[in-house]
C-alpha positions as CSV (number, residue, x, y, z in Angstrom):
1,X,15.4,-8.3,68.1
2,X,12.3,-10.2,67.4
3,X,10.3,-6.9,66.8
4,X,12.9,-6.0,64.3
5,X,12.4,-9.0,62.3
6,X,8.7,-8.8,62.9
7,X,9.1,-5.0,60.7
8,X,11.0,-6.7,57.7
9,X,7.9,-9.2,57.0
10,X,5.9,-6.3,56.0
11,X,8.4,-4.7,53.3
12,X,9.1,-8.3,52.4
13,X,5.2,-8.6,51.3
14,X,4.5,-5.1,50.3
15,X,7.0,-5.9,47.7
16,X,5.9,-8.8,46.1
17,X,2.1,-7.5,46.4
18,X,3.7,-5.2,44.0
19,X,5.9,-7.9,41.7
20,X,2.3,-9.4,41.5
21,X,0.6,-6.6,40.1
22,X,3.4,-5.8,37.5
23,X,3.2,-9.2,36.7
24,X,-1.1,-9.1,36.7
25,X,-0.5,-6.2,34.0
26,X,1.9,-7.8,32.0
27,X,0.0,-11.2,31.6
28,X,-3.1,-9.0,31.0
29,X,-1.9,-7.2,28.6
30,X,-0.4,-10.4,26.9
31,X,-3.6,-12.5,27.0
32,X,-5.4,-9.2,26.0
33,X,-3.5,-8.6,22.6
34,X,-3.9,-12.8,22.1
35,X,-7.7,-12.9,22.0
36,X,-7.7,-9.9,19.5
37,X,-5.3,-11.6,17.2
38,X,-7.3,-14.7,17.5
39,X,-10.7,-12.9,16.6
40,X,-8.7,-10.7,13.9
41,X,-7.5,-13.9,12.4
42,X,-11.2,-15.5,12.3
43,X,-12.9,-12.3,10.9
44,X,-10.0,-13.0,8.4
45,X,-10.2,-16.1,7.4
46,X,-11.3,-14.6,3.2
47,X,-7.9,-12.6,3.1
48,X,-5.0,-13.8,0.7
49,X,-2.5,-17.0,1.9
50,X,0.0,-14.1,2.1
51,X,-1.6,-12.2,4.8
52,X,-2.8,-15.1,6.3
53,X,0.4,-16.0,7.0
54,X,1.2,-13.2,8.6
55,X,-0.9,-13.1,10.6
56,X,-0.2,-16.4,11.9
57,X,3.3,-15.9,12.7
58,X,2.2,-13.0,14.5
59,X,-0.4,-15.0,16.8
60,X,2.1,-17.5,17.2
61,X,4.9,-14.7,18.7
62,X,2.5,-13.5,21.0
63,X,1.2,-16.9,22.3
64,X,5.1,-17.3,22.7
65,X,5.3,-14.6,24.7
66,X,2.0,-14.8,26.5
67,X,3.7,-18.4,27.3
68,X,6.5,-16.6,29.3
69,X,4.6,-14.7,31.1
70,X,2.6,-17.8,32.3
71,X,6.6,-19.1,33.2
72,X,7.5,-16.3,35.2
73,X,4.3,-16.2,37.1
74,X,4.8,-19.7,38.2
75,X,8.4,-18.8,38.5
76,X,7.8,-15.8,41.0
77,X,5.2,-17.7,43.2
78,X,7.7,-20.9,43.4
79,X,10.0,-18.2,44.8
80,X,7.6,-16.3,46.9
81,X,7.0,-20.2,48.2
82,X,10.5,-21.0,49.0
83,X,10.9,-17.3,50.6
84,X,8.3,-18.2,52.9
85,X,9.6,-21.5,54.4
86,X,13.0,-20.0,54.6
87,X,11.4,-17.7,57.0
88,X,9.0,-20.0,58.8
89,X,12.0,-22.1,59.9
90,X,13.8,-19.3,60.8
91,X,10.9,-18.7,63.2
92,X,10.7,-21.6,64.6
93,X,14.4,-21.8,65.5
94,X,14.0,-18.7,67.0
95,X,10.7,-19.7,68.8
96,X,13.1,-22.6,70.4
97,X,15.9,-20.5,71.9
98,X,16.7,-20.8,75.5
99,X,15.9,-17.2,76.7
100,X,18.0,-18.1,79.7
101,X,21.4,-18.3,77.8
102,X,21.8,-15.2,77.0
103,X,24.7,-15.8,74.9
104,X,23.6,-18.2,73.1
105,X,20.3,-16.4,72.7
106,X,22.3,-13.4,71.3
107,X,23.9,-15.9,68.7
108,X,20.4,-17.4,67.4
109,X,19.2,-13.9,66.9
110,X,22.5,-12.8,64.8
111,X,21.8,-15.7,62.9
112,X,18.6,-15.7,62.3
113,X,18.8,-12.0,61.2
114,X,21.7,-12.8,59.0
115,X,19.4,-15.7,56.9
116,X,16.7,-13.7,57.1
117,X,18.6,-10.2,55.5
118,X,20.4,-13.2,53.2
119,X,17.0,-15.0,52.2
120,X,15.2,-11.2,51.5
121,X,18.0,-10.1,49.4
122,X,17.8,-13.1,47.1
123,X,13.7,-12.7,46.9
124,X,14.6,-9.2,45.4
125,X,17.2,-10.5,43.2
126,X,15.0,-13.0,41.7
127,X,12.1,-10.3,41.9
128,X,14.0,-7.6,40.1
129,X,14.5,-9.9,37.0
130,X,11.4,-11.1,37.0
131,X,10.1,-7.8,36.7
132,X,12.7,-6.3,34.1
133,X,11.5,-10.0,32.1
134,X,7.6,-8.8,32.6
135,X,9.0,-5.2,30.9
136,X,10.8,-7.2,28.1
137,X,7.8,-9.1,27.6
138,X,5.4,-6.3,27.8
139,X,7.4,-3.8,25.0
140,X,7.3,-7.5,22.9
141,X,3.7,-7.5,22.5
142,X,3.8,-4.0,22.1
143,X,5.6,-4.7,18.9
144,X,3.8,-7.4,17.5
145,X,0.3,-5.1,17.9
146,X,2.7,-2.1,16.1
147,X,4.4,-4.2,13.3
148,X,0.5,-6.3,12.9
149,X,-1.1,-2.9,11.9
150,X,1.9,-1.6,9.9
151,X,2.5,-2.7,6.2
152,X,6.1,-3.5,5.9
153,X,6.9,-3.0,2.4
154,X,6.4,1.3,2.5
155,X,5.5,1.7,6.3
156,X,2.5,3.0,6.1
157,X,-0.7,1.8,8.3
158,X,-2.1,-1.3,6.9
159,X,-5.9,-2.4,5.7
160,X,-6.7,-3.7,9.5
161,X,-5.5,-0.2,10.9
162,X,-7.5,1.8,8.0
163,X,-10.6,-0.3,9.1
164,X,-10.0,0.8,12.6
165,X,-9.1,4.6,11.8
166,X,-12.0,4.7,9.5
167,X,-14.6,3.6,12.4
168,X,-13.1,5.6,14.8
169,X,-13.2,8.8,12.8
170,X,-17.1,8.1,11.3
171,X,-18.3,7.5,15.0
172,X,-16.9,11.0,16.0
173,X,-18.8,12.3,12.6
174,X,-22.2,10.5,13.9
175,X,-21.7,11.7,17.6
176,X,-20.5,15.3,17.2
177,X,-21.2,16.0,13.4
178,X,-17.0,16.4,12.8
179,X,-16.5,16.6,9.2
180,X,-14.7,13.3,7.9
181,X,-13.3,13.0,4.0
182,X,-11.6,9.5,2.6
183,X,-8.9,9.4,-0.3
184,X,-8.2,6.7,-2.4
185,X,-5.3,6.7,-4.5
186,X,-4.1,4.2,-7.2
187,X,-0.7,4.2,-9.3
188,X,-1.9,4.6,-13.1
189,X,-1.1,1.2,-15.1
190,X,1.2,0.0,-12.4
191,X,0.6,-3.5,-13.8
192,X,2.6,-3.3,-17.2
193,X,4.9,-1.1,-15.1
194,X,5.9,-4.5,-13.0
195,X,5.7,-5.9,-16.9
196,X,7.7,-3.4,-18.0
197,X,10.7,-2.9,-15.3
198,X,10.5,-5.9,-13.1
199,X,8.8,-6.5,-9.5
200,X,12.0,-5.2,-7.3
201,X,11.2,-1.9,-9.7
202,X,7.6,-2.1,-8.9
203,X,7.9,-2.5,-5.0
204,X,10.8,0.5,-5.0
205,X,7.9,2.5,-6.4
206,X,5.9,1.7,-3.5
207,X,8.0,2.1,-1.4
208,X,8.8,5.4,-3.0
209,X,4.5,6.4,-3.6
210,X,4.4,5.3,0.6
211,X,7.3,7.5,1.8
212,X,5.8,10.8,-0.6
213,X,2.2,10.3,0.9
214,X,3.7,10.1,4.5
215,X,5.7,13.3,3.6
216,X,2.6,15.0,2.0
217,X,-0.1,14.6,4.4
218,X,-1.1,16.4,7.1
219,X,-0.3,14.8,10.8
220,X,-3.5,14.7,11.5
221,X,-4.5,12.0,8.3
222,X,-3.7,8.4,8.2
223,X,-2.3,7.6,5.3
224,X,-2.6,4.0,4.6
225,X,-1.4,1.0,1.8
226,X,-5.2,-0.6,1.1
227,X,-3.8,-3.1,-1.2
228,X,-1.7,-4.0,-4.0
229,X,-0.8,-0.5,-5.6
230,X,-3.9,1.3,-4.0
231,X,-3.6,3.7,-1.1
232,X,-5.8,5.4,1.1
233,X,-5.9,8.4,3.6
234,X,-8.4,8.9,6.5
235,X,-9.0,13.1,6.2
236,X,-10.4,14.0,9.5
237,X,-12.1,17.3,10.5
238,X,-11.5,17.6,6.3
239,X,-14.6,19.0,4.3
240,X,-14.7,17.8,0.4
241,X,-13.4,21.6,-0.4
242,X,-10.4,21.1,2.0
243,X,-9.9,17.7,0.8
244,X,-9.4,18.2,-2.7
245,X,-6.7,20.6,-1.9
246,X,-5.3,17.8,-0.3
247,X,-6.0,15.1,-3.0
248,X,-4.4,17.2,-5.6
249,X,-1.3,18.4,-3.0
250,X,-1.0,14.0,-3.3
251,X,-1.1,13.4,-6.7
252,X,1.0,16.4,-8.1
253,X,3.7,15.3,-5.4
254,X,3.2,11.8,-7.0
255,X,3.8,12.9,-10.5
256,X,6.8,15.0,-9.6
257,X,8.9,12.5,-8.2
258,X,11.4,10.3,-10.0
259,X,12.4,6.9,-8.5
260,X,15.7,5.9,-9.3
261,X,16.2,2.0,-9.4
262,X,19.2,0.5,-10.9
263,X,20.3,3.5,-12.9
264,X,17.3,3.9,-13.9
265,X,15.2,7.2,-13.2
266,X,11.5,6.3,-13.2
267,X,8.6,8.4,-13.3
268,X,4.6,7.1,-12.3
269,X,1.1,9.1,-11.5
270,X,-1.2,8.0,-9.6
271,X,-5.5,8.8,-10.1
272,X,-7.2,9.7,-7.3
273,X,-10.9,9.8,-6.2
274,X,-12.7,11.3,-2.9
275,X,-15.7,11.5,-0.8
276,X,-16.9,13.4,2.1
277,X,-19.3,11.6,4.5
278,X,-22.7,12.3,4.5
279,X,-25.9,11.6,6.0
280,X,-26.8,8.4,4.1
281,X,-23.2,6.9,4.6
282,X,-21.8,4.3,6.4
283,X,-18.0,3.2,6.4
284,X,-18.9,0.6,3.5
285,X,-20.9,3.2,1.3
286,X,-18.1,6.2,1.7
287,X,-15.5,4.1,0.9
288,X,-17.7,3.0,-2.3
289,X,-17.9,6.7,-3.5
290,X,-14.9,7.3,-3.0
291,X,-14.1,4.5,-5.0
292,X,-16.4,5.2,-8.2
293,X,-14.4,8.6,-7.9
294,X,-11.3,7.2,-8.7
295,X,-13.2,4.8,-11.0
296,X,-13.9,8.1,-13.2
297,X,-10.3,9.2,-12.8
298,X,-8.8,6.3,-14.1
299,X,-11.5,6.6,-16.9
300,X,-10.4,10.4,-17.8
301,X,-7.4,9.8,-18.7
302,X,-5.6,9.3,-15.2
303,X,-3.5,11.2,-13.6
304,X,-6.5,13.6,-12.6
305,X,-9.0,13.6,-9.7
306,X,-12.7,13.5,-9.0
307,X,-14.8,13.8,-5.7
308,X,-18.2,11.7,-5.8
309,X,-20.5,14.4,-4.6
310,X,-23.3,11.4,-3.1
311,X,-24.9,11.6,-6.6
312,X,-22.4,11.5,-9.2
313,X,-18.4,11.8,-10.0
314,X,-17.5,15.2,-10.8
315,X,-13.8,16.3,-11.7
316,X,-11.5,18.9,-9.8
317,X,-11.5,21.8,-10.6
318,X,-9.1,25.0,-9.4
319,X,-10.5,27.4,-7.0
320,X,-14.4,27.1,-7.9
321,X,-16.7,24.6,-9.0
322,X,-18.9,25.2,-12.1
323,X,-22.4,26.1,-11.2
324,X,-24.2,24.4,-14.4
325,X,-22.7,22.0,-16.9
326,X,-23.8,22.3,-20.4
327,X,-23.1,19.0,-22.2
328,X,-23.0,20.8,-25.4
329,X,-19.8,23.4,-24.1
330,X,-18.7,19.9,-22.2
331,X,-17.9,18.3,-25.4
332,X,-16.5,21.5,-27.5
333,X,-13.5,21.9,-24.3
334,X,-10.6,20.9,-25.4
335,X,-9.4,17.2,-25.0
336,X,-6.7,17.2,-22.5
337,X,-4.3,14.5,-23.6
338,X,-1.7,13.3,-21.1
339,X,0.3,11.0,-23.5
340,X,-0.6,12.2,-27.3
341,X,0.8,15.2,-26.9
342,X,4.1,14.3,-25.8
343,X,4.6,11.8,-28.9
344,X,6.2,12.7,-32.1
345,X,4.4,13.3,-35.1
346,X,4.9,11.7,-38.8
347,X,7.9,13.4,-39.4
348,X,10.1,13.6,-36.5
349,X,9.6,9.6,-36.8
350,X,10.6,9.4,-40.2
351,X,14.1,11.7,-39.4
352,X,14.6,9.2,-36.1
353,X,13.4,5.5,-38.2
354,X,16.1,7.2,-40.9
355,X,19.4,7.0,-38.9
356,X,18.1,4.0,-37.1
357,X,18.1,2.2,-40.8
358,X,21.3,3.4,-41.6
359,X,22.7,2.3,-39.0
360,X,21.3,-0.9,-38.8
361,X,22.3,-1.6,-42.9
362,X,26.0,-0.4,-40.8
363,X,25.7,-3.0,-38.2
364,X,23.2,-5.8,-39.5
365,X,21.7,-5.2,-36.8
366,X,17.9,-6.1,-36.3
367,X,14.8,-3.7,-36.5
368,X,11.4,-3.5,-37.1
369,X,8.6,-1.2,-37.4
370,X,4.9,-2.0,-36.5
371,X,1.9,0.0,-38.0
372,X,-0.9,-0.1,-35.4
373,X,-4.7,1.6,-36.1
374,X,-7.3,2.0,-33.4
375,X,-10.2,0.3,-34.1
376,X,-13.6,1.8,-34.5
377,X,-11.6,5.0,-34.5
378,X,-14.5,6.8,-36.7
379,X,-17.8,5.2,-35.3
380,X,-16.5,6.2,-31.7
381,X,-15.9,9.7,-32.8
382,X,-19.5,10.1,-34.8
383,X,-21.5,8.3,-31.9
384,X,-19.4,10.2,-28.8
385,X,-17.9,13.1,-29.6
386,X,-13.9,14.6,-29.2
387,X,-13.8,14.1,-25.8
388,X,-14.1,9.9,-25.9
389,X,-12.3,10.0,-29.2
390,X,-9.7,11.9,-28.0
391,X,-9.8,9.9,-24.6
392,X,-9.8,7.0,-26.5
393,X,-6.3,7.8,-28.4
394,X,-4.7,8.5,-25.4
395,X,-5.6,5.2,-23.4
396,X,-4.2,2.9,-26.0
397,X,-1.3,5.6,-26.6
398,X,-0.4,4.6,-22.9
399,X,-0.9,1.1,-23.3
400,X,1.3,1.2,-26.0
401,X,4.3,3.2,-25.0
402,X,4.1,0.8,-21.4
403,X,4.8,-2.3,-23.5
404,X,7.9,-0.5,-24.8
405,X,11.5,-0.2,-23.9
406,X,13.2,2.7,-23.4
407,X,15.2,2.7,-26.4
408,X,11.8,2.0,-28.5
409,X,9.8,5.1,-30.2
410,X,6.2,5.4,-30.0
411,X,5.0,8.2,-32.8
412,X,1.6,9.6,-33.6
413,X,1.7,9.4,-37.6
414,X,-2.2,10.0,-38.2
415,X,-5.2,10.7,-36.6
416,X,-6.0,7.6,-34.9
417,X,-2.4,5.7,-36.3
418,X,0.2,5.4,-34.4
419,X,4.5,4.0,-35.6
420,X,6.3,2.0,-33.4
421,X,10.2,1.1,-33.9
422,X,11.6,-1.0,-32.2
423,X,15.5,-1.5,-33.0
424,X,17.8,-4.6,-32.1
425,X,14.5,-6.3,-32.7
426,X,13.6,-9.0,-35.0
427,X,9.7,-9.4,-36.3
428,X,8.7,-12.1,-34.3
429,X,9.5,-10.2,-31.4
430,X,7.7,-7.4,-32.1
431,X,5.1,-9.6,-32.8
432,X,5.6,-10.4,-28.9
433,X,5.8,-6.9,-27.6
434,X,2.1,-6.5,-29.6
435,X,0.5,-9.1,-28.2
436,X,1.3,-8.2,-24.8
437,X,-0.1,-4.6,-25.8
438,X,-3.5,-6.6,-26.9
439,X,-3.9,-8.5,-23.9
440,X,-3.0,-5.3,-21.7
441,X,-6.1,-3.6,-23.5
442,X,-8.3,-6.6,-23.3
443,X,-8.6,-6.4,-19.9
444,X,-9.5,-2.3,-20.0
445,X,-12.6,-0.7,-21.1
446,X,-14.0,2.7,-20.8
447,X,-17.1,3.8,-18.9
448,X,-19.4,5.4,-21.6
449,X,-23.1,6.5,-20.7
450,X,-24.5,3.6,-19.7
451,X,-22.5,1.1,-21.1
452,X,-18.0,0.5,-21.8
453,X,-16.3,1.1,-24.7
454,X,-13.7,-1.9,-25.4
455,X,-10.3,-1.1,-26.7
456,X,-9.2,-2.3,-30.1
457,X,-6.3,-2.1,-32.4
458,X,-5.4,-3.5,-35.4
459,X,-1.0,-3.8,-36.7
460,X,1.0,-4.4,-39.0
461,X,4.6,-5.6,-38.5
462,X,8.0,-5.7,-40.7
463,X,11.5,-6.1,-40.7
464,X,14.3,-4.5,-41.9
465,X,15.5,-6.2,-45.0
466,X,19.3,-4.9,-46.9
467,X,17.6,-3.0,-49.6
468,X,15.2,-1.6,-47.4
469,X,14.8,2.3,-47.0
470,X,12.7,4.4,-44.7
471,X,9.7,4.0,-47.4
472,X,9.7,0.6,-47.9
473,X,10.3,-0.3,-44.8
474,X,7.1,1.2,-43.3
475,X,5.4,1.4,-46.4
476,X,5.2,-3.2,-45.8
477,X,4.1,-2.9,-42.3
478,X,1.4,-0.9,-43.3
479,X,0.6,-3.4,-46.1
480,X,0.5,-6.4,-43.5
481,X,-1.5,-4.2,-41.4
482,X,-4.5,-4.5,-44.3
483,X,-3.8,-8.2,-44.7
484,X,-4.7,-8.3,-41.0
485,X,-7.6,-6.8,-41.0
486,X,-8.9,-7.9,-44.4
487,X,-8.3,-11.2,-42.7
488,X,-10.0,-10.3,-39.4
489,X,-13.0,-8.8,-41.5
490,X,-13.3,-12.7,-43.6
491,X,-13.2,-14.4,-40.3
492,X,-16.6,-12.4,-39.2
């Protein structure tokens, strides 16, 4: 009998020798994933309060976690303890049996058996737990390290991930020469669009921009959200050939989406810029490029894409590139115009401004009309050519028609004029809606040569008054529009 109890000892240790090393793992693991939180949040320490904060709550779940581990460790040995002095006593009383009664001999042994079967089981029990604790514990941290590298607003891999991804991938280019491509994406004038519909409008677009770039890229890319409305994708094995395929596969899935948020159906673009690695790169340089790439898209209108070829920023172009660029032919190419040509002309204005004054002498209803003129229109055109000119138009154009509301109507009326009306709307607020249009263009400027051409505009506002008619109407905005600038011009 005492040989039998001799051969459960060494199951008895074998396993907690292995409750110890599932427990080793787990508090590895956990103390692992600590220390790179705590050096991720030091190398941090210049992010945003927001992310910041995030990161601190994360820290702290893991330290809380980490913490458990420590309990159950000291948990499991107290038992392992208290196991072991169950069975030393057990020993002992069987040590002290009289081997001469044999029936009371053969009672010690049943009992000593029966506590020792009784005192095993409970180990078990108590190490079983522990053990499905350590699991619980283990798939925890395993979170925290997903949902710290995830951005939670559209899913997507976050900054700290795209820093990762991107060192990973440019050490495989440096070790075994593997081609390696970054995209940077931003959502054109995404700014006045949060001005325009509201932030819960602006993060559904996001969300939406984040779930289309998931859908659109290959499985192989990380797609990423690098910051406020500006993505990025890690191309891997991706030449700058391939990679524009894939730029442009991103933004024209962009542009053909609609969001739909609170009845509204809303429609955004996005610019885009790329680089391919090369020899003189690093991760801070490529991403640079790739950067002044999109720089240029925003620049040519938006809505476009260029590739930064280690020299200079060079648009798209379908199927083949253009062997030599003569800045003559460059200028005589059509302007391509993303939001002129969409906006009525003089008279399709007049017809809509028409019934919107007949009906408002109906109803007494507010509206006014504003007369705005880009400034510098004609020096800009002499001293550039028809491609700024034209680029020109269309910037403020889209400035413009992002200040409205839907129900307001943006027209082109001259060459570099453009009418606004703006019913149920009273002059001073107009006057509101421009000056959010003039500090919107304040803060935009477009790269020329060497140098950035400012944005300027100059209006004139009125409103609708009994007797007025279509003529008069427009005909003393465009009056208060010279008063302006004849005031503007004495203030010099």
């Amino acid at each position: 009998m005492l040989s039998t109890t001799e051969s459960i000892l060494p199951l008895l240790c074998l396993t907690v020798v292995f409750a110890g090393v599932a427990l080793a793992i787990g508090f590895v693991t956990g103390w692992f994933c600590s220390l790179r939180r705590v050096k991720s949040t030091e190398a941090g320490e210049a992010e945003g309060s927001v992310e910041r904060g995030k990161r601190r709550i994360a820290n702290e779940r893991t330290a809380m976690a980490t913490d458990r581990l420590r309990d159950l460790a000291a948990s499991m040995a107290s038992d392992v303890g208290t196991h072991s002095s169950q069975v030393e006593k057990i020993t002992q009383g069987l040590q002290s049996l009289d081997l001469t009664d044999i029936e009371a001999t053969g009672e010690g042994l049943v009992s000593a058996l029966s506590q020792i079967v009784a005192a095993n089981d409970a180990l078990q029990d108590r190490l079983a737990k522990a053990e499905n604790q350590i699991i619980e514990q283990a798939q925890e941290i395993r979170t925290h390290e997903s949902e710290a590298r995830t951005d939670a607003l559209t899913g997507l891999a976050n900054r700290r991930a795209f820093d990762d991804e991107m060192k990973r991938r440019f050490s495989e280019w440096t070790r075994k020469a593997t081609p390696l491509s970054l995209l940077i994406l931003d959502i054109d004038f995404f700014k006045k669009f949060n001005d325009t519909h509201g932030h819960q409008a602006g993060d559904e677009v996001l969300r939406c921009v984040g779930k289309k770039l998931a859908e659109t890229v290959r499985e192989m890319d990380l797609a990423c959200r690098y910051g406020g409305e500006e993505f990025a994708v890690v191309m891997p094995a991706t030449t700058s050939v391939d990679g524009k395929v894939g730029a442009e596969r991103v933004r024209k899935a962009i542009e053909g989406m609609t969001v739909t948020f609170e009845g509204k159906n809303l429609k955004v673009t996005a610019s885009v810029g790329l680089a391919q690695v090369n020899n003189s790169d690093d991760c801070g340089r490529v991403l640079q490029r790739a950067d002044k790439a999109l720089y240029q898209s925003k620049a040519a209108g938006r809505n476009c894409g260029h590739l930064h070829d280690g020299q200079r920023s060079v648009p798209f172009l379908s199927g083949k590139e253009k062997t030599k660029v003569d800045p003559l032919a460059q200028a005589m190419e059509p302007v391509v115009t993303q939001t002129l040509d969409q906006l009525p002309n003089r008279t399709k204005f007049a017809d809509e401004l028409r019934r919107r004054t007949a009906e408002s002498h109906r109803t007494e209803a507010p509206l006014a009309v504003v007369i705005v003129e880009v400034g510098g229109y004609g020096d800009i055109k002499r001293e550039f050519g028809a491609a700024v000119s034209g680029m020109t138009l269309d910037s403020v154009a889209q400035f413009l028609k992002n200040s409205l509301r839907e129900l307001d109507l943006l027209a082109r009326i001259a060459e570099n004029h453009f009418a606004v009306m703006l019913p149920e709307s009273s002059k001073q607020e107009a006057l509101e809606t421009m000056e959010r249009a003039i500090q919107a263009l304040d803060h935009c400027s477009l790269p020329v040569g060497d140098g950035n051409l400012d944005l300027q505009i100059g209006f004139g506002v009125a409103e609708i008054q009994p007797t007025d008619t279509v003529e008069t109407l427009v005909g003393r905005a465009e009056k208060h529009l010279v008063a302006n600038q004849k005031a503007a011009l004495a203030m010099v």
